[in-house]
N, C-alpha and C positions, 0 to 999 in steps of 0.2 A: 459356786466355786468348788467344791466337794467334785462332782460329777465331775469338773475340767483335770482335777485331779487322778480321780481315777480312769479316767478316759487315755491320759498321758503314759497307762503304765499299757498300753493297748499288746504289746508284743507277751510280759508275764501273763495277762488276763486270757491269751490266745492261746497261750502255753500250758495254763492250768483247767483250760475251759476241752483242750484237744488229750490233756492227760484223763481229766474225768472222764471223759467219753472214748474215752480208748481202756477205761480201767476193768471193762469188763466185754472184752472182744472175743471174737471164735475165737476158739483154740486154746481156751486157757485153760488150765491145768486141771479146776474146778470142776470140768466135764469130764466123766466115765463112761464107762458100759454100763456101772451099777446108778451112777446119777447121773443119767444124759440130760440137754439143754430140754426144755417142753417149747409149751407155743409161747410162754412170756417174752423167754430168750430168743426165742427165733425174732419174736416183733422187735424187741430192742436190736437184735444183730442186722436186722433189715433195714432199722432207722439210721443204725451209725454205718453201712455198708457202704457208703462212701468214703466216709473217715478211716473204714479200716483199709479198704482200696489201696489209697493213698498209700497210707502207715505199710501194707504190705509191698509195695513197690520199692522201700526201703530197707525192709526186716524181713527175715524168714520168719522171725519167732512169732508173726501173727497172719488169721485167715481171717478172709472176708466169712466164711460157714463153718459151723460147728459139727464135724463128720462125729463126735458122740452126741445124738440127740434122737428124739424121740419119733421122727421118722414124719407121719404126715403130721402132726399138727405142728410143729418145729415149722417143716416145709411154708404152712397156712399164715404162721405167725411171719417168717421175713417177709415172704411173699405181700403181703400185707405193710408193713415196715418200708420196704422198696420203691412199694406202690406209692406210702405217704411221702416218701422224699422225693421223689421221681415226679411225681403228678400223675402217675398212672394215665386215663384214658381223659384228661380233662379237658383234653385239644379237641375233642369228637361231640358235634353238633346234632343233638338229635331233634329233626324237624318233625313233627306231628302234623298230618293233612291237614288240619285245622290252618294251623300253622304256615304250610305250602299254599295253601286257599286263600290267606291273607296276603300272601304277600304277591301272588297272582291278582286278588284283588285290585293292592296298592298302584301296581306297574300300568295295569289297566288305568286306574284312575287318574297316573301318573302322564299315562300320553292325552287322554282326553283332556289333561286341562293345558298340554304341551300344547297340540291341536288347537286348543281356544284363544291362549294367550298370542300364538303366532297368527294367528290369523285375526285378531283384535289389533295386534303391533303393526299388522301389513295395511288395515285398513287405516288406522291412524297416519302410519307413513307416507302413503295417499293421497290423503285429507289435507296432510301439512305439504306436501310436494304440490299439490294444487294452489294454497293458499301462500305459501311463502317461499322466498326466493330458497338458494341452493344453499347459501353463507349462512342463512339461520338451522336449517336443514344437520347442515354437518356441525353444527353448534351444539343442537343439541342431541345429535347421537352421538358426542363424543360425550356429555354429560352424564345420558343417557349408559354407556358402555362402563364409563366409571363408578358411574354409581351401582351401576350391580355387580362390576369387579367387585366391588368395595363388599355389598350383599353377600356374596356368592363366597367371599374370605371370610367374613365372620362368623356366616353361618357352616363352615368348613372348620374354623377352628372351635368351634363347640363340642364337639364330638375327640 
């Protein structure tokens, strides 16, 4: 019950949650030439560089970067900060030959058994076109079609 409570104040909680994380953004006064930002500041101003984005789109009185700071590692620290809100390069798949081997493998093994199964279905097909009329035929390839609809959706929504 507690939690439904404080859940309900959601717009203050947003508002005290976007003050603390704006309470120490580029540009504030704190930064000199005699005490410029280091790489701490720079990772916290890379992590909130969104927040302050925003906030700047509004305000003059604040920057997404701290122009008093201590030059590369300041630069290493947002850079890094940026990265972690951004996702940086997370989207990029790095495949290993091993890897590419495998899965050339699979494709291979994936038509050989394509190749089997169809030509195991064709000879069955055959067999019952031989043996039984045309009404049982389309009876059961309509069984037949459903049921691996059915297969084919299951095993699709697993993944």
């Amino acid at each position: 019950m507690r939690l439904q409570n404080i859940l309900s104040c959601k717009p203050l909680f947003f508002g005290l949650m976007l003050l603390l994380l704006a309470s120490c953004t580029a540009g504030d006064a704190q930064f000199t030439q005699e005490t410029p930002a280091g790489f701490w500041y720079g990772l916290w101003h890379g992590i909130i560089s969104v927040i302050s984005l925003v906030i700047q789109l509004f305000s003059d009185n604040f920057s997404v970067y701290e122009i008093n700071n201590t030059g590369g590692w300041y630069d290493f620290g947002f850079l890094i900060g940026v990265i972690c809100i951004w996702g940086g390069c997370s989207r990029i798949s790095c495949k290993s030959a091993a890897d590419r081997k495998r899965d050339k493998e699979y494709d291979e093994l994936g038509k050989k058994v394509e190749t089997k199964v169809m030509r195991k279905l064709k000879e069955w097909a055959e067999d019952e076109e031989k043996t039984a009329d045309n009404d049982d035929w389309d009876e059961i390839g309509d069984k037949v079609e459903k049921k691996l609809k059915r297969k084919i959706r299951e095993w699709a929504e697993k993944d």
